[in-house]
Phi, psi and omega in degrees: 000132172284145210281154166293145187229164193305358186259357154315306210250020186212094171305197182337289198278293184350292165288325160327298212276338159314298198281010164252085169203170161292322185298343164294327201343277188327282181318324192287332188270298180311330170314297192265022158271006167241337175292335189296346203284314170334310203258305157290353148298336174278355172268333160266033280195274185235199185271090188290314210285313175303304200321306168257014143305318171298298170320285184311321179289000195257355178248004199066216179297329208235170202302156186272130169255124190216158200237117171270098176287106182087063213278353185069219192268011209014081184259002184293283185313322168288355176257349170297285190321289192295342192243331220253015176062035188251012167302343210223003187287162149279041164281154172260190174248155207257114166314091210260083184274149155267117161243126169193143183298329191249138170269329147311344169289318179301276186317316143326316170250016174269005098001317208239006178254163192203149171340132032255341192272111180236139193296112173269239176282160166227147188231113177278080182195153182288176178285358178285348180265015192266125182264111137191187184274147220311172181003060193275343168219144197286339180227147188218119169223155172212119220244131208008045193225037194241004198303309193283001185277139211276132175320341177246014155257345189341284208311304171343270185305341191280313186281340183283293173299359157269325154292319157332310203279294203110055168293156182056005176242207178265018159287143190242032163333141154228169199216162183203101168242123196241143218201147169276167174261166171311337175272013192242157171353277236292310209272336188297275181307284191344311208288348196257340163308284206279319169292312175312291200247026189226349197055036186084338165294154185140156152263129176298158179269163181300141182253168149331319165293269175040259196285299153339319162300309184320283180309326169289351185282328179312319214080028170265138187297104183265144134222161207257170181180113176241156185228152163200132184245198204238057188300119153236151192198160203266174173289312192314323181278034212265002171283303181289325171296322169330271200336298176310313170280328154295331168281343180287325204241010175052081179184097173262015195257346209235126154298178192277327185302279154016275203297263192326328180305308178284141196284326165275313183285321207305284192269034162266333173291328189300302218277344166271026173238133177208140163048060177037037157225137167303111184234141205217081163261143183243153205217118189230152190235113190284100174261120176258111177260111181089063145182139210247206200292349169287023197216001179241033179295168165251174171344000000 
């Protein structure tokens, strides 16, 4: 009998929260060597540097507090610093609070910042577990990192994060969440993960429609800005795709051989390998909260 291995035996947040560990490293460095793309497309996206030029004259003189939720490896700020000029913003540094359930994330990514981004507080917990006072920050953004949260916890955590900003109070908070759609790579192949090698059992990840429903069930004010790109990579690179696709499903036990092999996963991977490159599309949906729609100009 084959012995169960944890990722049998552990859903969605769970295994999420395994692979954000150092024993993950490796895989977690093979993800973004096609992934880091995520980010910088969400950086050339709109103007960040007015945007949080905007924040700042709206705090004055003393520093902007923004809480970065599920923060990973902060690879969100660093693609700021490299694509979007904001080292060069009229900003003071903006007081950069960490949230994650893994403290190894935390320590990454407070690792990875750099001006205008100065390391604040850290809170090791999800976000539905987050304790503080309404609109204790001007800014709460969470940049793919809302997946793993359960559909029936979605709304839970959605309230956690809008009390951060101070939606509904005399707070002029704002929020940013950038999240795939149901059509995109990441939620597509998983759903197809969990029927191949799960028999469907599992929770799926949460989606962009979703998180959108919520917030209008909320009454939170929106405006939406969608992009859609390309993860690609050569055949020579089929390690980092391994890498990549187990990082998509928190599942390092299944090979890339595997994957192609299953009457489910095999041709939906057939169908991203075209003209010897792995092509992964993604439809990401950039939800801008309490702000409006002049502030989603690009670049």
């Amino acid at each position: 009998m084959k012995e169960n291995t944890m990722a049998d035996l552990t859903d969605t947040f769970e295994r999420s929260c395994d692979h954000w560990s150092e024993a993950g490293r490796r895989e977690m460095e093979g993800f973004y060597a096609l992934a880091s793309v995520d980010y910088s497309h969400l950086a050339k996206a709109i103007d960040w540097k007015s945007w949080l030029g905007k924040q700042q004259n709206a705090v004055k003189s003393r520093d902007l507090k923004l809480l970065d939720v599920a923060c990973g490896s902060g690879k969100f700020p660093s693609a700021l610093i490299a694509h979007a000029g904001v080292t060069n913003a009229e900003i003071r540094p903006i007081d950069y609070a960490l949230l994650d359930p893994s403290y190894f994330s935390i320590s990454e990514a407070r690792n990875s910042l750099d001006l205008p981004f100065k390391a604040g507080a850290e809170y090791e917990v999800p976000l539905q577990d987050l304790e503080c006072s309404v609109g204790y920050f001007d800014i709460v953004w969470a940049t793919h990192a809302l997946y793993a949260i359960p559909n029936k916890e979605l709304k839970s955590g959605l309230e956690r994060f809008v009390h951060a900003m101070g939606f509904g109070s005399n707070t002029d908070g704002i929020g940013f969440i950038a999240h795939a759609s149901s059509r995109s790579h990441y939620l597509q192949f998983f759903e197809y993960y969990l029927e191949g090698f799960k028999g469907s059992k599992g929770t799926p990840y949460s989606s962009s429609e979703e998180i959108i429903s919520v917030l209008t069930e909320m009454g939170v004010p929106i405006q939406i800005k969608e992009i859609s790109y390309v993860n690609q990579a050569s055949k020579a690179q089929e390690s980092q795709v391994e890498k990549y696709l187990q990082r998509c499903l928190f599942d390092d036990t299944i090979s890339l051989k595997e994957m192609l092999s299953n009457p489910i996963t095999g041709p939906y991977l057939e169908g991203c390998y075209k003209d010897n490159t792995w092509q992964f599309k993604q439809h990401v949906s950039m939800i801008f909260l309490n702000t409006t729609a002049d502030d989603l100009v690009g670049e």
